[in-house]
N, C-alpha and C positions, 0 to 999 in steps of 0.2 A: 256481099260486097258489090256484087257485080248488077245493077238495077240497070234495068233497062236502058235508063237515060243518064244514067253514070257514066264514068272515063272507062275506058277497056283496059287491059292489062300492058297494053304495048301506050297507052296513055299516062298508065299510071308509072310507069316503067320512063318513059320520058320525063316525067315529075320529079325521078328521085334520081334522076343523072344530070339534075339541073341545078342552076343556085337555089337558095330557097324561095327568094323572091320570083322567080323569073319560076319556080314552079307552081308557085298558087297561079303567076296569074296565068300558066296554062291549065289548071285546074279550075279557077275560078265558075266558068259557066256548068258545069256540072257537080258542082261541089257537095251542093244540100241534095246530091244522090249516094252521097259517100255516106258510112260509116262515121267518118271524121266530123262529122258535122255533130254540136251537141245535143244528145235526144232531148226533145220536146217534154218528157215528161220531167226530166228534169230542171229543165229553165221553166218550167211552169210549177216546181215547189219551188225555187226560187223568188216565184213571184207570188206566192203566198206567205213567206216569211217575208219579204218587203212590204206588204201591206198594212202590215204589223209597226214595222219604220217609216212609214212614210206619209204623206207625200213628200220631195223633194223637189228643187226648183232645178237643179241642173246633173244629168247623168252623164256619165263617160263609159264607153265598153273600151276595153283598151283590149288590143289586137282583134277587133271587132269582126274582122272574115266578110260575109257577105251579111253579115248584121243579126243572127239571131236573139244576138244578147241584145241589141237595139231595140227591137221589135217587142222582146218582153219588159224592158225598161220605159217608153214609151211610154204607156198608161199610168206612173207610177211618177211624171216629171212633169212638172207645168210650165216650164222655159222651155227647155232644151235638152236635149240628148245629141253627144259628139261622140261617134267611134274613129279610132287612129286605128291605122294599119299600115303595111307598108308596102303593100301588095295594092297597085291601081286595079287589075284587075279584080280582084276580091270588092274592093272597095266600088269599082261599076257595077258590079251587079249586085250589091248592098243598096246602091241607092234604086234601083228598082222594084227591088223585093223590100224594104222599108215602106217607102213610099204612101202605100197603103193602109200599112199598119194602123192597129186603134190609137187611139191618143192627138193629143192637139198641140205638145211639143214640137220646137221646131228640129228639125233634124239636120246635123252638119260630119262631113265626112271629110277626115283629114288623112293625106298622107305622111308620114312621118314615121320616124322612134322610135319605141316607147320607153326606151333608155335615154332620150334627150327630148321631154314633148315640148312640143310648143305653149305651152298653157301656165299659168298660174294658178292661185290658192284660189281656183273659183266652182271648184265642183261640191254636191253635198253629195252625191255615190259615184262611187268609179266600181266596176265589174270585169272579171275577165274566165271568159269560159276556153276551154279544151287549145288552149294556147301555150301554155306552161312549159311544153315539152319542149317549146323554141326558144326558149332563153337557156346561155349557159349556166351551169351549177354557179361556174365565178362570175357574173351578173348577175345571180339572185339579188342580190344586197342591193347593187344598185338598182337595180330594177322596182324592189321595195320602196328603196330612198323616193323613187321618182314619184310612183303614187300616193306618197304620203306628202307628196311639195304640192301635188295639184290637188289634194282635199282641201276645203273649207275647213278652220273647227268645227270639230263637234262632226265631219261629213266622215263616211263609212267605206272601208272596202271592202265587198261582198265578192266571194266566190267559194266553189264545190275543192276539194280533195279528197284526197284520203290516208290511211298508214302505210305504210311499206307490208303490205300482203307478207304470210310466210314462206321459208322455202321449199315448205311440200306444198306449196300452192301451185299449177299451171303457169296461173297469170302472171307469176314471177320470173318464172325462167323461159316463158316464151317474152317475156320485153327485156330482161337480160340478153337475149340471145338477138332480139330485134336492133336495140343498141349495140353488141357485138358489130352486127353487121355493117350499121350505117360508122361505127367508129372506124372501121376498116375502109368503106367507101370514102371519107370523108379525108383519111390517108389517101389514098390513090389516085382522087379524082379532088378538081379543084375547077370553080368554088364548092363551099361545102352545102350539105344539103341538112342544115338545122332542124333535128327532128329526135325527140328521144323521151322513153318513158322513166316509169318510177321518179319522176321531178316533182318539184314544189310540196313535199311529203309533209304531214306532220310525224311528230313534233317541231322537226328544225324552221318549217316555213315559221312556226309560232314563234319561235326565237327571233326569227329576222325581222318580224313584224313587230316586237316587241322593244327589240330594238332603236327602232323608229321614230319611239314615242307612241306606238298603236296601243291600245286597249284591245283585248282580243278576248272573242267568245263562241267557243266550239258547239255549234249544236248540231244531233242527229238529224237525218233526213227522212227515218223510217221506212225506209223502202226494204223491200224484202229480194232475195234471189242474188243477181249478180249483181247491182247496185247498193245493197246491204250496206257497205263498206263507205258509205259516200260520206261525209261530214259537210255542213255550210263552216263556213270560217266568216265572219263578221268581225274586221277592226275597224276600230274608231278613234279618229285623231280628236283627242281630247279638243275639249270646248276653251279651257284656258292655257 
């Protein structure tokens, strides 16, 4: 966790006594030294199954960070690509580490929502990586509703999950117990510091998407080891 040019522990430690906003954007400039940041091998099959969908004229990362998901969307959009976030800080050092990026989309960075975005029915992908744990359980639904108001027909929302691990797994009762803690901090200390795992699971995400009016389609990822478990989720707001 601790990379050279990462946050220190007495950094990270100020992050999670903060709101959540006002912690990214003390996190922001050293962020893609963290763990939390989505690994690259993953947003790059991600963008091997879009090649397959695509091209697209207009992308959205929704809760975008400092832009990874941008960066791989990019090559994949021939308008434009928009990440919302609501973290300015996150969102300033996304437009410099984009910047660069391949592709010849234009690139726009909103602050905002993503529970109320600013936008219309004018995207054909929306994506959203390693963000999930920041929405409440009772804001799923909306939060659904929301990217399914700003798809095009026929436009898609791509992103990774996975099941609810079992309980003689590790990884279950140490994010059980991660959430314990922050439920407790989040009693005690105010504002709260929105962060928590085992969210946006399948099956029930399937449900809420389905919901919707999504079309939804579960494919493996193939990866082997600790990633095994990962699923793409692809819905698609019907074409009529």
């Amino acid at each position: 966790m601790f990379h050279p040019n990462g946050p220190t522990f007495r950094e990270l430690a100020v992050q999670a006594l903060s709101s959540t906003q006002r912690g990214y954007d003390l996190l922001a400039p050293k962020f893609d030294y963290t763990p939390f940041r989505t690994p690259q091998p993953l947003l790059d099959a991600v963008s091997i199954h879009l090649e397959s969908l695509g091209p697209f004229d207009c992308g959205l990362d929704v809760c975008c960070g400092t832009g990874a998901g941008m960066a791989m969307l990019r090559p994949h959009c021939r308008e434009r690509v928009v990440g919302i976030d609501f973290s300015q800080g996150m969102l300033t050092v996304g437009r410099q580490l984009v910047a660069a990026t391949t592709g010849s989309a234009s690139l726009e960075f909103v602050r905002g929502d993503v529970l109320a975005m600013p936008f219309g029915p004018v995207f054909d992908l929306a994506v959203s990586f390693g963000a999930f744990g920041h929405i409440l359980e009772k804001d799923e639904p909306h939060f659904v509703a929301e990217i399914a108001r700003v798809l095009k027909p026929g436009g898609r929302f791509v992103f990774i999950t996975t099941y609810l691990p079992p309980m003689t797994s590790p990884h279950y009762w140490a994010s059980r117990l991660f959430n314990g803690v922050m439920r407790v901090r989040n009693f005690l200390i105010k504002p709260p510091f929105i962060m928590y795992y085992l969210t946006f699971l399948l099956p029930r995400v399937e449900t809420l998407l389905r919901q919707q009016g999504l079309q939804v389609e579960v494919r493996e990822m193939g990866f082997m080891g600790a990633w095994s478990a990962a699923r793409l989720v692809i819905a698609t707001r019907p074409s009529s």
